[in-house]
Residue frames as qw, qx, qy, qz and C-alpha x, y, z in Angstrom:
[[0.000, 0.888, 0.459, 0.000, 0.00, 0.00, 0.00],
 [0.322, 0.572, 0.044, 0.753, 1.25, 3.27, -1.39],
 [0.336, -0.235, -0.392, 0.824, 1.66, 6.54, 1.03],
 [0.103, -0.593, -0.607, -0.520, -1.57, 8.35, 1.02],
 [0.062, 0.211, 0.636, -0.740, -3.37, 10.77, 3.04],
 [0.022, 0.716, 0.661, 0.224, -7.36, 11.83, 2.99],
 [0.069, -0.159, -0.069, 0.982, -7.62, 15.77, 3.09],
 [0.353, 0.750, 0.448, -0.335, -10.50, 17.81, 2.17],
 [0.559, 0.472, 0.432, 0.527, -10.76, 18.76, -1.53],
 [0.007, 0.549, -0.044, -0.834, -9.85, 23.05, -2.06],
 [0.554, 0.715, 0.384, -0.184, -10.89, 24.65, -4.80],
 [0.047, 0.796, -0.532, -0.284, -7.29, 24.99, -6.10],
 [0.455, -0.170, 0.873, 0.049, -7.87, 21.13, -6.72],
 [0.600, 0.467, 0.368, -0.536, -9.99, 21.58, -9.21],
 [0.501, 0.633, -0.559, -0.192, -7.89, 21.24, -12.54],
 [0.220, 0.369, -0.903, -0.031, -6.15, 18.25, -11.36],
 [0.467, 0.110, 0.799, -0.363, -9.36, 16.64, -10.17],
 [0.750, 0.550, 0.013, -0.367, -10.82, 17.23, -13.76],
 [0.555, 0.530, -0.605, -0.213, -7.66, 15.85, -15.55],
 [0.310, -0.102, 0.853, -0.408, -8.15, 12.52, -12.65],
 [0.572, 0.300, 0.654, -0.394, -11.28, 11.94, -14.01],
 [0.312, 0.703, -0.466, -0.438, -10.29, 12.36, -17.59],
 [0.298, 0.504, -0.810, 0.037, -7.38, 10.05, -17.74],
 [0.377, -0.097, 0.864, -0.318, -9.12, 7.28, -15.30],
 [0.645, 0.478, 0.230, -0.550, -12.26, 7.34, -17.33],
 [0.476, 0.746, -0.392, -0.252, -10.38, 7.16, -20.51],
 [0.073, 0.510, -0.848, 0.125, -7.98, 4.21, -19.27],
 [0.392, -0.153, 0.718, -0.555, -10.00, 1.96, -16.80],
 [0.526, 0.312, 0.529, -0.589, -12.84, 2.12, -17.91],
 [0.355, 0.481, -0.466, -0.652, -12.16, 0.81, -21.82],
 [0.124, -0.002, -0.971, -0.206, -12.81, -2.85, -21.34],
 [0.255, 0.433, 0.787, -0.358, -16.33, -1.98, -20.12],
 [0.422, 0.819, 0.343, -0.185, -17.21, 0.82, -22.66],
 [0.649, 0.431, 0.296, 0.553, -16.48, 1.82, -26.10],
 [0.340, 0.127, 0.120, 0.924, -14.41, 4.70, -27.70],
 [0.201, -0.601, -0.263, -0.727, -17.72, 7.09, -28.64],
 [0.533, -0.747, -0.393, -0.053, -19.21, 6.74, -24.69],
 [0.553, -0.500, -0.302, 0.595, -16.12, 7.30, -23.01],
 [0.153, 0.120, 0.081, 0.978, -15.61, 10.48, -25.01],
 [0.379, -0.579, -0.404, -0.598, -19.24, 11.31, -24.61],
 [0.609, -0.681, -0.405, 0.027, -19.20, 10.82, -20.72],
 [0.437, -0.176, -0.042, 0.881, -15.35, 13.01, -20.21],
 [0.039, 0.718, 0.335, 0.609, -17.27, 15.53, -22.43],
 [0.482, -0.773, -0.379, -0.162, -18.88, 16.45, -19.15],
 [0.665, -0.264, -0.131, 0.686, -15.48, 17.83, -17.75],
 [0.216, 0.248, 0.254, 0.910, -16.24, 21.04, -19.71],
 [0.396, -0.774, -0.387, -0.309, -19.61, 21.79, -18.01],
 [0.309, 0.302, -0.466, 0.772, -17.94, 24.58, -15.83],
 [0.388, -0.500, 0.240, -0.736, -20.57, 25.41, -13.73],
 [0.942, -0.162, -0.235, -0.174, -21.19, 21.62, -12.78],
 [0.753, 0.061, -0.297, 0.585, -17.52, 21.37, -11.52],
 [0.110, 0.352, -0.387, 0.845, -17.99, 24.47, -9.36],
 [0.696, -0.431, 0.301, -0.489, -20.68, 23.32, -7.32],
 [0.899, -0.136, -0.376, 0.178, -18.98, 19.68, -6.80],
 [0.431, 0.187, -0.377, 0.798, -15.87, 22.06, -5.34],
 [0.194, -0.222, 0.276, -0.915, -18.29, 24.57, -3.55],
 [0.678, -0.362, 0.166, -0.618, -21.35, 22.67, -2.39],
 [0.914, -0.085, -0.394, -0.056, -20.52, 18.80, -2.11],
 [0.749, -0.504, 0.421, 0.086, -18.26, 16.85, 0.50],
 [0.785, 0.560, -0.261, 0.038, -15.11, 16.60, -1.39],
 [0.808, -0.503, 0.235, 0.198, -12.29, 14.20, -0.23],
 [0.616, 0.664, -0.422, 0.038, -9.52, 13.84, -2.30],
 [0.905, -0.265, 0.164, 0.291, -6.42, 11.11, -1.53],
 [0.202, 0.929, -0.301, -0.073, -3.08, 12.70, -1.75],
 [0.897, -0.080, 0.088, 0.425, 0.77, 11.38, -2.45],
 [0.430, -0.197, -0.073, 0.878, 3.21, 13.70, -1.45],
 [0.002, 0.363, -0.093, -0.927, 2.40, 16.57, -4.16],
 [0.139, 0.071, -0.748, -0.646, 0.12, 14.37, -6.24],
 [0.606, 0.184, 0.324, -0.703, -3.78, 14.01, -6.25],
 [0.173, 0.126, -0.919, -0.331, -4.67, 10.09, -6.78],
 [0.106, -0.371, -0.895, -0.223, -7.89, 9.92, -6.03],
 [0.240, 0.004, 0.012, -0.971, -10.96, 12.01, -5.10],
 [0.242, -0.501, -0.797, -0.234, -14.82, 11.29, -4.24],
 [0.349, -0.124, 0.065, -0.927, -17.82, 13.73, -3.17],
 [0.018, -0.647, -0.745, 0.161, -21.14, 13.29, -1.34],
 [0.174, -0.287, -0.376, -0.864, -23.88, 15.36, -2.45],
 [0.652, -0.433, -0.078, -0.618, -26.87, 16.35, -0.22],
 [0.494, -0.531, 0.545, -0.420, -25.59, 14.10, 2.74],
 [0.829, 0.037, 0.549, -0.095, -26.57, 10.57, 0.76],
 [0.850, 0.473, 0.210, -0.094, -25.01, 10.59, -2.72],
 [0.570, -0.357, 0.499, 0.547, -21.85, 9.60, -3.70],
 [0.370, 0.843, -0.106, -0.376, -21.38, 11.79, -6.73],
 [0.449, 0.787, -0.422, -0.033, -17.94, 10.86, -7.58],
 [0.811, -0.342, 0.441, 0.173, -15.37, 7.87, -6.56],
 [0.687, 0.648, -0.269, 0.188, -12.16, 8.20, -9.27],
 [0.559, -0.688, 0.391, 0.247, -8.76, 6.98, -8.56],
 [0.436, 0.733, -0.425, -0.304, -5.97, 7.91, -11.15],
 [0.898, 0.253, -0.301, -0.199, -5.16, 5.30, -13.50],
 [0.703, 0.313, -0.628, 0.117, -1.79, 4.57, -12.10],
 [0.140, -0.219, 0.790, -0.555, -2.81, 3.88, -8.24],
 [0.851, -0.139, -0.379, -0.336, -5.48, 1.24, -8.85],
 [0.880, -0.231, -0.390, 0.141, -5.72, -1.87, -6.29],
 [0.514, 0.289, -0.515, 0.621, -3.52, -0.02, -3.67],
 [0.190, -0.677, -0.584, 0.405, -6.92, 0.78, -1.13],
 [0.050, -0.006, 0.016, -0.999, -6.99, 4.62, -2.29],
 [0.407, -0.241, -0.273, -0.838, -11.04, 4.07, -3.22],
 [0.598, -0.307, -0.733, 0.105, -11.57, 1.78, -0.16],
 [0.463, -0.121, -0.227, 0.848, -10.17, 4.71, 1.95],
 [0.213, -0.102, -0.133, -0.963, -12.38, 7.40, 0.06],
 [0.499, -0.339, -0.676, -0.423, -15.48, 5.47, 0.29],
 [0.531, -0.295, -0.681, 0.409, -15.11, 4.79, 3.86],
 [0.272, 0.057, -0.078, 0.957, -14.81, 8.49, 4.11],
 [0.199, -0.102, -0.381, -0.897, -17.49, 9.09, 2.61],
 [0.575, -0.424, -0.666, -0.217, -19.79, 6.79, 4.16],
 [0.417, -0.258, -0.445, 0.749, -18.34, 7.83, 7.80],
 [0.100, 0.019, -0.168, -0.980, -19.36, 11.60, 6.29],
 [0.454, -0.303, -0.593, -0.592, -23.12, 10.10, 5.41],
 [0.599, -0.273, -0.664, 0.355, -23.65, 8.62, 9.13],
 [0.339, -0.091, -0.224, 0.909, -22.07, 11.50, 10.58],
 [0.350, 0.040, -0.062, -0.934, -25.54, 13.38, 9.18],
 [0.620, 0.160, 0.658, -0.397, -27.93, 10.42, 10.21],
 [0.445, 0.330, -0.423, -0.717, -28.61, 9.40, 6.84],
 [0.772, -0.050, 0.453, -0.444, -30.51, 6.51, 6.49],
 [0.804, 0.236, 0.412, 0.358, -28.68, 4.76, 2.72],
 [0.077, 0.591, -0.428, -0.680, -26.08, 6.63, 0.46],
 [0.682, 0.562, 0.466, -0.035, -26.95, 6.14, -2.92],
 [0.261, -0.409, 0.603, 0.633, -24.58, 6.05, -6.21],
 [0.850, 0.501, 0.096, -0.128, -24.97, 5.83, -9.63],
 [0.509, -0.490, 0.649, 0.282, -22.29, 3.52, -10.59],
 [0.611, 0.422, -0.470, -0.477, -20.63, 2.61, -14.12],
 [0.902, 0.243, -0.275, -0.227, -19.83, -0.84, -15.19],
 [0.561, 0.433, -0.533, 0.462, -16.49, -1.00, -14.33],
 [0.028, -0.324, 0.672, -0.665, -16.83, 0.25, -10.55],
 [0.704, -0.403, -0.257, -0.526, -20.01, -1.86, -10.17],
 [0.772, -0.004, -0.586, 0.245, -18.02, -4.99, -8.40],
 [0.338, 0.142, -0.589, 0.720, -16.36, -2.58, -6.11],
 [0.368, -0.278, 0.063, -0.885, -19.76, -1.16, -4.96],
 [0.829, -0.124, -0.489, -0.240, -21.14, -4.71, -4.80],
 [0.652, -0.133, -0.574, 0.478, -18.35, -5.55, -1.90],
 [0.206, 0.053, -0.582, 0.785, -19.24, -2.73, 0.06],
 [0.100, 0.317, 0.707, -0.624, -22.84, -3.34, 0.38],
 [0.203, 0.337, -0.295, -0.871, -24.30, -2.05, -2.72],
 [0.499, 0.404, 0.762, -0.084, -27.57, -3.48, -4.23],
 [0.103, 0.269, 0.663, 0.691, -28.73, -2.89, -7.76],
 [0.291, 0.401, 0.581, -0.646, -31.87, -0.69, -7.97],
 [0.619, 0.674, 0.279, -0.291, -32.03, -0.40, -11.00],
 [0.602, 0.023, 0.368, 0.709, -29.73, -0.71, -14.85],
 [0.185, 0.820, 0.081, -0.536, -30.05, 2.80, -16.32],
 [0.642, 0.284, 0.420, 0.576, -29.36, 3.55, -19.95],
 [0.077, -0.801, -0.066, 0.590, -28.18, 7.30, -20.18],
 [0.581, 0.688, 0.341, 0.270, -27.82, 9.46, -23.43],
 [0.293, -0.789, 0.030, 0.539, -25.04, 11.75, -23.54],
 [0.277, 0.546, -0.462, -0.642, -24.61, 14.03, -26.81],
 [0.759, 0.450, -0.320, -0.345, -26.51, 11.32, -28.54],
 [0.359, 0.256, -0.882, 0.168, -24.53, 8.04, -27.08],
 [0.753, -0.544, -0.025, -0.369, -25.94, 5.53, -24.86],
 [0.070, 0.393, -0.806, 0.436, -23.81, 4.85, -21.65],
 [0.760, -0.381, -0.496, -0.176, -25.39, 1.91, -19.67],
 [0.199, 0.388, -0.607, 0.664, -25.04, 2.30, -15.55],
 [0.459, -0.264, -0.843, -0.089, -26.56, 1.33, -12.52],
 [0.549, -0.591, 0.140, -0.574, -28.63, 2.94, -9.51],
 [0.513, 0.104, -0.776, 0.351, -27.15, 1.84, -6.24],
 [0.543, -0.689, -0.079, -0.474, -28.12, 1.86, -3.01],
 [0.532, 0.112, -0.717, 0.436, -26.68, 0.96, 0.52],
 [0.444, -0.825, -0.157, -0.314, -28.81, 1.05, 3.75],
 [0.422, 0.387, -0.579, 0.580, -26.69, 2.44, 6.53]]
């Protein structure tokens, strides 16, 4: 297991949490979806005002190494795990075991009663081992692509 810490996200983290979710998205995530989706779901890096309220109203963690920002995940409204990315080269080393926990700790911490995720393909498995149930398979349209993903759910 790599050196890591958990910090609260700044809003000076913002660039290198967009080019995190870029490059993971773009890497990871290619044996579950094709060329057009993944460019059609990064797209969504350019929606500036969507990427200033994840920095100014969500619960943003972020996982550091030394100077470097390898992972990152938000809660929205007290139950919804917005975001869970860790950068392509610190897979398998506990960085999104670490955030999650966070994050769930964070959900608790405000009585919530189940955090709730939409989750892609690729991070379904890990959502599955920490309690996640299917609610539903979702088929989203983005710029005219369909991305298939799943409504989670996790009473707490």
């Amino acid at each position: 297991m790599q050196n890591f810490v958990i910090r609260e996200g700044q809003i000076t983290d913002l660039t290198e949490l967009q080019k995190l979710f870029v490059d993971t998205i773009t890497t990871i995530c290619t044996a579950d979806y094709g060329t057009e989706q993944i460019k059609a779901w990064t797209s969504s890096v350019k929606n500036k005002q969507r990427w200033q309220e994840i920095m100014t109203k969500q619960f943003v963690m972020v996982a550091q190494e030394e100077s470097k920002i390898v992972g990152f995940a938000t809660l929205n409204n007290g139950n919804y795990l917005d975001f869970l990315y860790v950068h392509k080269d610190h897979q398998r080393q506990g960085i999104a075991q670490r955030l999650f926990d966070t994050i769930e700790a964070k959900a608790r911490q405000l009585k919530q009663y189940s955090l709730d995720s939409d989750v892609s393909k690729t991070a379904k498995p890990f959502f599955e081992r920490n309690g996640f149930k299917i609610l539903q398979e979702q088929t989203n349209i983005r710029q005219g692509v369909e991305i298939i993903n799943y409504k989670m759910t996790k009473q707490l």
